[in-house]
C-alpha positions in Angstrom: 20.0 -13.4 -44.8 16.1 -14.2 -43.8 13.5 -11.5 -44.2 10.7 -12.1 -41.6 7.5 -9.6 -42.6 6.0 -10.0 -39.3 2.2 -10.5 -38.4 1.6 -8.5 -34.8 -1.2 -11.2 -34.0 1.9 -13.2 -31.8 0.5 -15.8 -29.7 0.7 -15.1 -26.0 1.9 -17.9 -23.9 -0.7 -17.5 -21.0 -3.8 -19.7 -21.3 -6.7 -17.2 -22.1 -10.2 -18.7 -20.5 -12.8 -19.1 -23.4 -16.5 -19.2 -22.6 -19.6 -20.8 -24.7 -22.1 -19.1 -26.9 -24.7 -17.7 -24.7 -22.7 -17.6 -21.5 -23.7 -14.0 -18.9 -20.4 -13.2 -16.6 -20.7 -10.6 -13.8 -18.3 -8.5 -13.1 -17.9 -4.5 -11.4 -15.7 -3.4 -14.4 -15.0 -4.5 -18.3 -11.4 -3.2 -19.2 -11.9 -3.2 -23.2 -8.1 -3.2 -24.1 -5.1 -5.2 -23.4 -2.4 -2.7 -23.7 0.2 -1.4 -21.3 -2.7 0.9 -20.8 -5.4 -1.7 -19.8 -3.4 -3.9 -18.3 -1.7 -1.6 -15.8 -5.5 -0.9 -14.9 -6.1 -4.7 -14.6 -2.9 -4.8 -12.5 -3.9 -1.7 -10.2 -7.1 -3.3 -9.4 -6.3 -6.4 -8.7 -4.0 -5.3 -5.7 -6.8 -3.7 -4.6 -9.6 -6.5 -4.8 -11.4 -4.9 -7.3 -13.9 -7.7 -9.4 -13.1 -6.8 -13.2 -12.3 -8.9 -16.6 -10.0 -7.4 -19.2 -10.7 -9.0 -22.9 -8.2 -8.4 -26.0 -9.2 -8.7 -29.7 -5.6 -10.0 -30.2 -4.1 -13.7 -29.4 -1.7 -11.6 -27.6 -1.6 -8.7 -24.7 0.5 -5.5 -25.3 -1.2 -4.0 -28.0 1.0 -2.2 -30.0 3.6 -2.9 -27.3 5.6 -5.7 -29.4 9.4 -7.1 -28.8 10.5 -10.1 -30.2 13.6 -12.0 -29.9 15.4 -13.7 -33.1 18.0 -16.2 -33.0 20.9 -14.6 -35.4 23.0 -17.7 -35.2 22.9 -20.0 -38.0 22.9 -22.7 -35.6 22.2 -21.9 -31.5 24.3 -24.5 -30.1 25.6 -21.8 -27.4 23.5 -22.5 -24.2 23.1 -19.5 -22.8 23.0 -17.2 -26.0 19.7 -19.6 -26.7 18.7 -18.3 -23.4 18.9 -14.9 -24.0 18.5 -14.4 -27.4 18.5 -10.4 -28.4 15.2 -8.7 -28.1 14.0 -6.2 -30.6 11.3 -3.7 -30.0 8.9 -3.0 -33.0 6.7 -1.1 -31.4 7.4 1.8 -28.9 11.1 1.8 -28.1 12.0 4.5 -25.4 10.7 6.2 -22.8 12.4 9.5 -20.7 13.7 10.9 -18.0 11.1 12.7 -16.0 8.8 10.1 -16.7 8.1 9.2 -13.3 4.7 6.5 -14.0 7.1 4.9 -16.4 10.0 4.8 -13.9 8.0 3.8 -10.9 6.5 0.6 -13.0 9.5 -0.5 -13.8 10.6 -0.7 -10.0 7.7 -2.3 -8.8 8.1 -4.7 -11.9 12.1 -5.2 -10.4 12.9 -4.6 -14.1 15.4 -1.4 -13.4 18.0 -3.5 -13.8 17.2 -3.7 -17.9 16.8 0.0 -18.3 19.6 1.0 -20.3 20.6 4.4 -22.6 20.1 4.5 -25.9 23.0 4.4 -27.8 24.1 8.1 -29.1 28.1 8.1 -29.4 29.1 8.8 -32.7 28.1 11.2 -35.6 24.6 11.3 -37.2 23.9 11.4 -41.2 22.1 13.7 -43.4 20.5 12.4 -46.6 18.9 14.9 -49.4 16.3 14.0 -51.8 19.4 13.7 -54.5 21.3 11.3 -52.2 24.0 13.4 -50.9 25.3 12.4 -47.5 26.6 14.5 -44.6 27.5 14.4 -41.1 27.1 16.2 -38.5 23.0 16.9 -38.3 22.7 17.1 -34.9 19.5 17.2 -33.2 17.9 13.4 -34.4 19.6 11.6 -31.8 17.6 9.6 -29.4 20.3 9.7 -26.5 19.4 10.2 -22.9 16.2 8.0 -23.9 16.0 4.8 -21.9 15.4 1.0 -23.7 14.8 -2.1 -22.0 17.1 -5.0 -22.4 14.5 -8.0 -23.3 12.4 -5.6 -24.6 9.7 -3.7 -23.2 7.9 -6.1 -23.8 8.8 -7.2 -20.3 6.5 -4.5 -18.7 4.0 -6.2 -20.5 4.7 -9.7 -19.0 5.2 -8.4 -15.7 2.1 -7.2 -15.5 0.4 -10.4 -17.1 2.4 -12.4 -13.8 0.7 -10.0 -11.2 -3.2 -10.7 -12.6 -4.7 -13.8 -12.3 -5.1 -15.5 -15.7 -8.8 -16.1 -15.5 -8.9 -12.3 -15.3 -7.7 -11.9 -18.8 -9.5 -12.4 -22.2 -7.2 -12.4 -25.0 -8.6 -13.4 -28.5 -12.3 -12.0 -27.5 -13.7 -8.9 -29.4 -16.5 -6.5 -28.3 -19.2 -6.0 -30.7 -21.5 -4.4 -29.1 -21.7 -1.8 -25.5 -24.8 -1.1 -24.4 -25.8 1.3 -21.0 -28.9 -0.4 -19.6 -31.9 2.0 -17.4 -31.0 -0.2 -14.2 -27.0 1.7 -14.2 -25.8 -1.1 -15.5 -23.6 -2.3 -19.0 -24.1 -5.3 -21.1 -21.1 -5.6 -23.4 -21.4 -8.5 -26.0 -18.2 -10.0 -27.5 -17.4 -12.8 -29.3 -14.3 -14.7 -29.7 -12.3 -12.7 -32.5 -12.6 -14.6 -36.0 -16.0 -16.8 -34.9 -18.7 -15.1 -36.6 -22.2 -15.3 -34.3 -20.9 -17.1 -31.1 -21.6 -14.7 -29.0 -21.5 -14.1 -24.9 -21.9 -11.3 -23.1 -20.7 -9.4 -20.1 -23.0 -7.4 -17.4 -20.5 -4.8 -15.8 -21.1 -1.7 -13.6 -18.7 0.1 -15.6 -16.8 0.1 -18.8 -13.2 1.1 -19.4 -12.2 1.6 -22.8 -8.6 1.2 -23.1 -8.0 1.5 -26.9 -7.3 3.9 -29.2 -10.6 5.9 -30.4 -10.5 5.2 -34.0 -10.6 1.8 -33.3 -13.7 1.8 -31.2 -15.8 4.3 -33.4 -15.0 1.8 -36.1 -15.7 -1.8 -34.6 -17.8 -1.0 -31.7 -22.0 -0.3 -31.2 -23.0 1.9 -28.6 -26.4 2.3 -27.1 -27.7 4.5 -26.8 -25.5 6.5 -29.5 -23.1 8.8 -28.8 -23.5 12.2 -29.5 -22.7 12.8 -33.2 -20.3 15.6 -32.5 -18.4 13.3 -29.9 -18.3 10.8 -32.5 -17.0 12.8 -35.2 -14.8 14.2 -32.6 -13.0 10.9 -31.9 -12.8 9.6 -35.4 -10.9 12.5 -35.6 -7.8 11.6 -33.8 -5.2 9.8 -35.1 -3.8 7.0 -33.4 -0.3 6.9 -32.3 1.9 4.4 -34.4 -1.2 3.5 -36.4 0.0 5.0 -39.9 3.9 3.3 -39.6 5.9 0.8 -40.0 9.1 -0.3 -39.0 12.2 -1.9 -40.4 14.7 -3.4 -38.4 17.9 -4.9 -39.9 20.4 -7.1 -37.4 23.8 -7.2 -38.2 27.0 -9.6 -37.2 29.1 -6.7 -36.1 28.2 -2.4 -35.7 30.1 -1.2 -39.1 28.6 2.2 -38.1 30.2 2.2 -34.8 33.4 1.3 -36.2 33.3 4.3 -39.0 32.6 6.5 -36.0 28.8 7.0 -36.8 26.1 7.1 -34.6 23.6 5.0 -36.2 20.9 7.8 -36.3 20.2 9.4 -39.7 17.5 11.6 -41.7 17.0 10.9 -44.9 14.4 12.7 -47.7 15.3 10.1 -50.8 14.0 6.8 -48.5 12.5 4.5 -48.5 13.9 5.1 -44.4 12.9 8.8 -43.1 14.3 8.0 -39.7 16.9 5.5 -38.8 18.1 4.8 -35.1 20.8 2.4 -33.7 18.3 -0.3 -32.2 21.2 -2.8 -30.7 20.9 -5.1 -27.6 22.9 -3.5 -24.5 26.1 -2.1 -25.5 27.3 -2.2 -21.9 26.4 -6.1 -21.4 29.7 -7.9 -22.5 27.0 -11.1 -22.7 24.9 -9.8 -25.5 27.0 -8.9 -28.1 25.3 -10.7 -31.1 22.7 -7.8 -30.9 23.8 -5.1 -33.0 20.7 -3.5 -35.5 19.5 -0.6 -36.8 15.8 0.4 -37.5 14.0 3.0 -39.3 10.5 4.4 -39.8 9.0 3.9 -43.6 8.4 7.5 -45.0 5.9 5.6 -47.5 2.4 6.0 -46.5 0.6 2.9 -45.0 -1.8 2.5 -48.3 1.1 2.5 -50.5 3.0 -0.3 -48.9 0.3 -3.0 -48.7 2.2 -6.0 -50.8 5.7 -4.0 -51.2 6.9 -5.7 -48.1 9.3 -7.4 -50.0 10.6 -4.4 -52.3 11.2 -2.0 -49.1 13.1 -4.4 -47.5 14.9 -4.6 -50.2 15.3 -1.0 -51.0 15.9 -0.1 -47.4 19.1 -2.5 -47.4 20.2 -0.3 -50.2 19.9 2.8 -48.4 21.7 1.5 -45.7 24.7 0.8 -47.9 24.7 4.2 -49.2 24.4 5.6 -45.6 26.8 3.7 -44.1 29.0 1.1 -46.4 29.2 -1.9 -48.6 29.1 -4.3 -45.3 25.7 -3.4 -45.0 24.7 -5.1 -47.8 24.5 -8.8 -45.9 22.1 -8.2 -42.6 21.8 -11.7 -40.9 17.9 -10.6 -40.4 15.4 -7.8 -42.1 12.0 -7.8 -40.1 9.0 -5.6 -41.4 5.8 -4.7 -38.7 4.2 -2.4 -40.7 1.1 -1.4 -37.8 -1.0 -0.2 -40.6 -1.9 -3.0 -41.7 -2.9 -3.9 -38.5 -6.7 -4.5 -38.2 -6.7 -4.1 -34.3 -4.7 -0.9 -34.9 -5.3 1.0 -38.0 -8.4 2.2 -39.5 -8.2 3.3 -43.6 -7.7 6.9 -42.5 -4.5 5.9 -40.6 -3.4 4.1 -43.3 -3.8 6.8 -45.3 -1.2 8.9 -42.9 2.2 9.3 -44.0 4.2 8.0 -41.1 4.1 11.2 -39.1 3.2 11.5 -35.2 -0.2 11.6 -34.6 -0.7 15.0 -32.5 -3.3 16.0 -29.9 -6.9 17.4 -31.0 -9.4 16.3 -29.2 -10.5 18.3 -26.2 -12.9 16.2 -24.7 -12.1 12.8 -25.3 -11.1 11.7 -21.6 -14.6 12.8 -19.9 -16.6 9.4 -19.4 -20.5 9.2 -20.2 -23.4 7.8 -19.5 -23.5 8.9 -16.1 -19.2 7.9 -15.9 -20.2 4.2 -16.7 -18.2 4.2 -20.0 -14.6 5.7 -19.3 -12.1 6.9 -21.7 -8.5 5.6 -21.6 -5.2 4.7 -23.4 -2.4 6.6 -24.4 -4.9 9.1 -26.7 -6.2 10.5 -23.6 -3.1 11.6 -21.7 -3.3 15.2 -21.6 -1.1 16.3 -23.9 0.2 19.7 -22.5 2.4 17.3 -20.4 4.1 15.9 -24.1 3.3 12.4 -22.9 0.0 11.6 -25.0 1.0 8.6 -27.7 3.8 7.4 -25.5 4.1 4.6 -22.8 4.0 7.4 -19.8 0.6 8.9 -21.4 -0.9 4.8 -20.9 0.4 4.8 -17.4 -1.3 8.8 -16.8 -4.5 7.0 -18.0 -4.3 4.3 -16.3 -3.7 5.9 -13.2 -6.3 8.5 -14.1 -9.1 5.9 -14.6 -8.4 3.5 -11.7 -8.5 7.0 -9.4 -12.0 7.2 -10.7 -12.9 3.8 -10.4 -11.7 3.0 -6.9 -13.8 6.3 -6.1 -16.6 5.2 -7.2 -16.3 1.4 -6.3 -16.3 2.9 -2.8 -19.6 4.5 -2.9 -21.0 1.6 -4.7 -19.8 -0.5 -1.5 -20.6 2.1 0.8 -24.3 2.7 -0.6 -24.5 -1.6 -0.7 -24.3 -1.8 2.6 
């Protein structure tokens, strides 16, 4: 068995351009952000000719968008299993019907070929806090959600192909946004990790395309927001910030073959939510891809250096749920996003694994005179359910490029 506690900070295979100490870029708009969300902004306005730079604190683009493939063999002498290895989301898994940003993407991306449904034949699993086991709790199952085959973190890399690399800043954190009296931004940012070698960046606008925690925490505004808006977007959580997730890869689906589903509740733990997270049951090719996952019902400050112990004790639970064969996983992975420095603050950390729910009213109107513009996944409006999901990225996105082609327009117009 190998236990892999994994760090989120993945490098990206795509070159990222680094500038010197001192350096002054130009550009119409600063996408701060290197999500789904930011880059479908990226993406959208670089069909349209729009001048922009995107910079990422991470050495990788997707944010908290992260699939990874592991090679369950003990030895990957099969050609084609080494090329297409099973891919394992650890961030956002799904997405739904109706979600019609989420399904058009994926067309334009050609990717509609991966979309498959998520595994739901089968009986769920009840746990109590005493450990008493029962089937039949309906209601948990994630079936009639889609998953990507690869991952979806193939959205992300389709994107990345359509924007020209020198576009895109990974490894480069902002330090400092600052709305000057000519209309114009200076952003300052620094290679992430470098200490004072620092650049900067004169924009006509500013997107900011992470979650609003993050930004009230690492990020100086001038002039100052207003105190209420401040302590208005400290105030929401971010999605995904306070978990983490286990995922446990298996030679063969003993669940399946007992007739269960995969999908269980349990109040004893250390798993509160466990889901079948397999490769495509329908592709007769990918057939070493048979996991489960779960979501930690440990807060995020009591984990910090229990990675091993949770691991362990999640195996455990496993075998109680479903059976002495689950004792010998050929892989246990950990991404526990709290710990996360580009994702979590101390008060997500704090949060006990739960969905982070809308409360911010005004957290999507832009300032300054609509040169600093609120997006991400926080801001989707969350009467429409889709705020903290991949469809709630895309509404922003498509939210904030509406605005900006509007006004890039004008500014064109009144140039000329």
């Amino acid at each position: 068995m190998r236990l892999t506690v994994l760090n989120a900070m993945l490098v990206s295979r795509k070159t990222s351009y680094e500038h010197e100490a001192g350096t002054l870029i130009n550009t119409d708009i600063l996408i701060v952000g290197g999500g789904i969300s930011g880059l479908h902004t990226a993406y959208e306005l670089e069909k349209q000719h729009v001048d922009f730079i995107l910079v990422e604190a991470r050495e990788r683009f997707g944010g908290r968008i992260l699939s990874n493939n592991y090679d369950i063999k003990s030895a990957a002498t099969d050609a084609h299993y080494a090329a297409n290895k099973p891919a394992y989301d650890l961030g956002p898994s799904w997405f739904w019907p109706g979600q019609n940003n989420m399904a058009a993407l994926v067309r334009e991306l050609d990717l509609a070929e991966s979309v498959f449904s998520q595994q739901g034949s089968g009986e769920p699993l009840y746990e109590d806090r005493q450990g008493y086991i029962q089937k039949g709790f309906y209601g948990i199952s994630m079936a009639g959600a889609y998953r990507m085959q690869g991952g979806i973190r193939q959205i992300i890399s389709g994107l990345e192909q359509h924007i020209r690399p020198e576009k895109l800043l990974k490894n480069t954190r902002v330090h400092c946004v600052e709305c000057n009296e000519d209309g114009t931004v200076t952003t300052t940012v620094a290679k992430t990790g470098s200490g004072n070698e620092r650049y900067q960046i004169n924009s006509k606008q500013v997107v900011m395309a992470l979650p609003p925690r993050i930004a009230m925490s690492a990020i100086e505004f001038k002039p100052f927001l207003p105190a209420s808006r401040v302590t208005e977007l400290n105030s929401y959580a971010t999605w995904m910030a306070g978990h983490a997730k286990i995922l446990v890869v298996y030679e063969r689906p003993f669940w399946l073959e007992q007739g269960l589903s995969g999908d269980a509740v349990s109040q004893r733990g250390p798993l509160r939510e466990i889901h079948d997270a397999s490769s495509n049951p329908a592709n007769a090719d990918d057939k070493n891809g048979y996991a489960l996952f779960g979501f930690v019902g440990v807060p995020g400050s009591d984990r910090k250096g229990k990675e091993d112990e949770l691991c362990q004790t999640a195996i455990a639970q496993l075998v109680r749920l479903f059976g002495d064969e689950m004792a010998n996983p050929l892989d246990v992975v950990l991404q526990d996003w709290a710990q996360e420095a580009f994702t979590a603050t101390p008060a997500d950390q704090a949060m006990n694994g739960g969905h982070a729910t809308a409360s911010v009213s005004r957290y999507t109107e832009a300032v300054f005179d609509e040169r600093l513009i609120w997006s991400g996944t926080e801001t989707a409006h969350h009467r429409e359910g889709a705020n903290g999901l991949l469809e709630g990225a895309l509404e922003a996105s498509v939210r904030t490029v509406q605005l900006l082609t509007k006004q890039y327009i004008m500014r064109m117009r009144n140039s000329g």
